[in-house]
C-alpha positions as a LaTeX table, in Angstrom:
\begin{tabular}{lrrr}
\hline
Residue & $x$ (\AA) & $y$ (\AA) & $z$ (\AA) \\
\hline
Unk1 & 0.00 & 0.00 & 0.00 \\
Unk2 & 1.59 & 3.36 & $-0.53$ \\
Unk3 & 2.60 & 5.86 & 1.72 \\
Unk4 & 0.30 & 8.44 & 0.72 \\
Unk5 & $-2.96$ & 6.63 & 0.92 \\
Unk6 & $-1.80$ & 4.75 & 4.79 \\
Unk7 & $-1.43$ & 8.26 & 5.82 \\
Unk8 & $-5.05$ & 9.08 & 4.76 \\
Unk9 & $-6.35$ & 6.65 & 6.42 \\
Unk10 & $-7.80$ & 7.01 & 9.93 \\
Unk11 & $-5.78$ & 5.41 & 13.08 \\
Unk12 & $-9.04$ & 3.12 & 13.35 \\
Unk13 & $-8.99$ & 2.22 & 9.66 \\
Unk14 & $-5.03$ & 1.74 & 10.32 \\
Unk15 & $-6.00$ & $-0.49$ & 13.17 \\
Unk16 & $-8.58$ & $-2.57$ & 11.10 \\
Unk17 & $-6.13$ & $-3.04$ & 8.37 \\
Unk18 & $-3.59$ & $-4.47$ & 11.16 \\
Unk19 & $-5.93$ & $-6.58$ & 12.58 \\
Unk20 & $-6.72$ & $-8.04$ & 9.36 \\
Unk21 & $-3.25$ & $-8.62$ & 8.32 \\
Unk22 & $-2.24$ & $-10.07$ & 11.60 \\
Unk23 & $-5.64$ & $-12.51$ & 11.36 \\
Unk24 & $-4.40$ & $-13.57$ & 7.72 \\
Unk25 & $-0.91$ & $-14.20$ & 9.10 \\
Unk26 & $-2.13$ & $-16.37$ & 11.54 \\
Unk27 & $-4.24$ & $-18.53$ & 9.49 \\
Unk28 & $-1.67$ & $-19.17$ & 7.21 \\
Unk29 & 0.54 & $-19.92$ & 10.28 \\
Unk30 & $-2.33$ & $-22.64$ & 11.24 \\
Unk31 & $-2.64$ & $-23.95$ & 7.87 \\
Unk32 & 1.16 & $-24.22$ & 7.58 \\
Unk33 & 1.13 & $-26.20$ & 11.13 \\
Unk34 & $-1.70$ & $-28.02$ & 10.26 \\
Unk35 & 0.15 & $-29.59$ & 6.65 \\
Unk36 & 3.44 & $-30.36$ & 8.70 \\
Unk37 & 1.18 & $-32.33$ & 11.10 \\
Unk38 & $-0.13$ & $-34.51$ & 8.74 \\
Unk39 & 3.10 & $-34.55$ & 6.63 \\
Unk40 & 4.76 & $-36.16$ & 9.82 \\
Unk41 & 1.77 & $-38.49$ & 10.19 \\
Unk42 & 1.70 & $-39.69$ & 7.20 \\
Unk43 & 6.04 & $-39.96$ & 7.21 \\
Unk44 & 5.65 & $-41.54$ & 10.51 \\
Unk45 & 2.81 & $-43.90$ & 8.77 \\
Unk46 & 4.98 & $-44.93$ & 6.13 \\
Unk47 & 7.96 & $-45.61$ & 8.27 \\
Unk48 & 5.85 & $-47.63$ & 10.87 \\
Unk49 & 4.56 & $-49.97$ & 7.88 \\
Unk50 & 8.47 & $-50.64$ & 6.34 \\
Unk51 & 9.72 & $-51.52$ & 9.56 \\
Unk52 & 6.56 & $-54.15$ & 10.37 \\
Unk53 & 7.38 & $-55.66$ & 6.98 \\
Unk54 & 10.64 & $-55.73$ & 7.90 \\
Unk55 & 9.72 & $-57.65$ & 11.04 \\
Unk56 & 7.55 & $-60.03$ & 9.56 \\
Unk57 & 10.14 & $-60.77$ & 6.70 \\
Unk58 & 12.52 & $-61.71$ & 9.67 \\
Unk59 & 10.15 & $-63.76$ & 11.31 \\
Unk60 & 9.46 & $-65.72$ & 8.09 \\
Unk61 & 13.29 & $-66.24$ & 7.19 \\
Unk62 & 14.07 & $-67.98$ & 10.92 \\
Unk63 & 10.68 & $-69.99$ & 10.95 \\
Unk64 & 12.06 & $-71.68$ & 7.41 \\
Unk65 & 15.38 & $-71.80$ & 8.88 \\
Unk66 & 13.49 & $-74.16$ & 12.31 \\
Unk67 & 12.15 & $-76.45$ & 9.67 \\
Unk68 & 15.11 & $-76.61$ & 7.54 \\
Unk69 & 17.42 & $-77.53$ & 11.39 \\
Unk70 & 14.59 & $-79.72$ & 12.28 \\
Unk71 & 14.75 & $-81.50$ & 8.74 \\
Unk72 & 18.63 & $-81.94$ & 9.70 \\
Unk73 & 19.45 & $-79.43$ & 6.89 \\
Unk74 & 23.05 & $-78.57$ & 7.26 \\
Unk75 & 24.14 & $-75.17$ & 8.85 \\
Unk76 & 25.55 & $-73.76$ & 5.96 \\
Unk77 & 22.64 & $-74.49$ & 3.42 \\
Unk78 & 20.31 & $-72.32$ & 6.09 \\
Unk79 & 22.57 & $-69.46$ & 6.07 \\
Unk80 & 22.67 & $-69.69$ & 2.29 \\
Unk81 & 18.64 & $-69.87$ & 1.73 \\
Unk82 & 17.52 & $-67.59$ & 4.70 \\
Unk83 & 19.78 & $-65.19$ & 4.40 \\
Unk84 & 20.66 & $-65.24$ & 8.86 \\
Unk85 & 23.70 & $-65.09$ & 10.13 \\
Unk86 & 25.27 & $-68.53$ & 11.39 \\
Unk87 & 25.08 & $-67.15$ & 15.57 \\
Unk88 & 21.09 & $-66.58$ & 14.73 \\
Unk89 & 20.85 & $-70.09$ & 13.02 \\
Unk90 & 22.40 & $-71.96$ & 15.88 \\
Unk91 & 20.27 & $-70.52$ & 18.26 \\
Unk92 & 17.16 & $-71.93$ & 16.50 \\
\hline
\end{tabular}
């Protein structure tokens, strides 16, 4: 706004227009707060379902590696097909 038509104004109308400015601010504020919020949720979300599949792929790989040790599979051949370590495998 140019400086010859704020210094028209009123200090009410001045007022008013501050007011107005400061309400805008502040819902953009909100609305900025509001996307970050579900941005994170959403981040959070996605990160929460990677590391359950994660989990559950885990779970799989040792369960095959049981039946493979209880089929008297040899240690080496587990390792190779379930990807574990051999400390993990011998604790099965």
């Amino acid at each position: 706004m140019a400086v010859a038509e704020l210094k028209k104004m009123s200090w009410s109308e001045r007022w008013r227009l501050t007011k107005e400015q400061e309400a805008l601010w502040r819902a953009d504020l909100r609305l900025m707060k509001e996307g970050a919020q579900e941005e994170g949720e959403q981040k959070g979300h996605a990160e929460g379902l990677a590391e359950g599949e994660q989990k559950g792929e885990a779970k799989k790989q040792r369960e095959i590696a049981r039946r493979m040790k209880a089929r008297g599979r040899p240690v080496a051949e587990i390792i190779e097909d379930t990807g574990l370590a051999a400390e993990e495998v011998e604790r099965l």
